[in-house]
N, C-alpha and C positions, 0 to 999 in steps of 0.2 A: 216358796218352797224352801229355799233355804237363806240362810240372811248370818251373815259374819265374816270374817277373814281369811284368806287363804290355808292357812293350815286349818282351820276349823274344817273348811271345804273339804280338805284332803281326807279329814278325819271321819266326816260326814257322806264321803260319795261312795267308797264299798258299801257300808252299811244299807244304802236306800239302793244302790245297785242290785244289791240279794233278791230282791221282791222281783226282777224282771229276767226272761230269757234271753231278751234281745231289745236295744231301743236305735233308733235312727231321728236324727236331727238333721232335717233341712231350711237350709237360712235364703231366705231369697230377699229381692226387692230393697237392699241396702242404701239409704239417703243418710250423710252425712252434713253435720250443719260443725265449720270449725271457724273462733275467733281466737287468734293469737295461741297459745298454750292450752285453750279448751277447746273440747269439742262435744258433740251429742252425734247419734248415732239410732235409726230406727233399723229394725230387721225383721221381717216377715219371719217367722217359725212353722215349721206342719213336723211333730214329733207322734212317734209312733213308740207304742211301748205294749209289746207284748210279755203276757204272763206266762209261767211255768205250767207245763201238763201237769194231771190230767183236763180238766175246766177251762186250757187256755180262749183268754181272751186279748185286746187289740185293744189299747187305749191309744185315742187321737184326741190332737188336740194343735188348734191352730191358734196363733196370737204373734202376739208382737213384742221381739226385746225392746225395752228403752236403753242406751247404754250412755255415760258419763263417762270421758275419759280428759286426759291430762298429760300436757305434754312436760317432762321433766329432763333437762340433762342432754335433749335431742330425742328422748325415747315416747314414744306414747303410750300410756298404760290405761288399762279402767282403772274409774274407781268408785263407779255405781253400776249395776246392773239390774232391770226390772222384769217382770216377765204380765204383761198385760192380755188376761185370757181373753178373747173373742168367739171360738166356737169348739164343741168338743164332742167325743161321741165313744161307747163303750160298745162292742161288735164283738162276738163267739167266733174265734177263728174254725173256717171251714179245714177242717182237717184235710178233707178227701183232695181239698184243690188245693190246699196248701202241701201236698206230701206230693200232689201229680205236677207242683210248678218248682217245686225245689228240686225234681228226682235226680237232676242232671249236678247239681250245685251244693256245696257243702252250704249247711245252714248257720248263719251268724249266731255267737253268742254274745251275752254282756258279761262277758268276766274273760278270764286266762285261756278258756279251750274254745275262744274264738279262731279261726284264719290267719289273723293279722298276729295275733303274738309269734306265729313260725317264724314272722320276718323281725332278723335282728334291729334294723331299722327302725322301723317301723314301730317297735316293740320300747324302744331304747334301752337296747341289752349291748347294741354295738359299742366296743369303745375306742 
């Protein structure tokens, strides 16, 4: 999905953000293998990424990070990350029960007029 350096990343993630209304990443099942200043790092993934109305749909898709990191200075950092697809699936979100299971709950977005940017924290707007 994407492959370069930090700022490239920074410059690359609104961009491919725009396409979705909402996404969730859950990492589960973490095994670290570490010698001396290296390490590797596997991680179970189940990401969700719904589209924008009218048409919305649910992209899943389960797999596995590989990650490469390195320890410098005391610090540990990446400095590879893969993403190994294993199963996936494109699903028409049901509105009816999607509008009768949110009624009570503000609905997450993937940009600025999500929940989470109210909190300065959270947001890091705190200073």
């Amino acid at each position: 999905m994407f492959c370069g350096g930090p700022d490239d990343f920074i410059r690359w993630l609104p961009e491919m953000m725009k396409q979705w209304e909402a996404t969730i990443h859950s990492i589960t099942n973490s095994l670290f293998a570490i010698n001396d200043d290296t390490a590797e790092g596997e991680h179970l993934v189940t990401a969700f990424h719904r589209t924008h109305p009218p048409d919305r749909k649910e992209f899943t898709v389960w797999g596995r990070y590989l990650d490469t990191y390195h320890r410098r200075n005391g610090v540990w950092k990446f400095s590879r990350r893969s993403l190994v697809f294993d199963h996936g699936r494109i699903t028409p979100v049901d509105e009816e029960s999607f509008a009768i299971m949110g009624s009570d709950a503000t609905h997450g977005r993937a940009n600025q007029l999500d929940p989470s940017w109210q909190m300065p924290l959270l947001a890091g707007l705190a200073g």
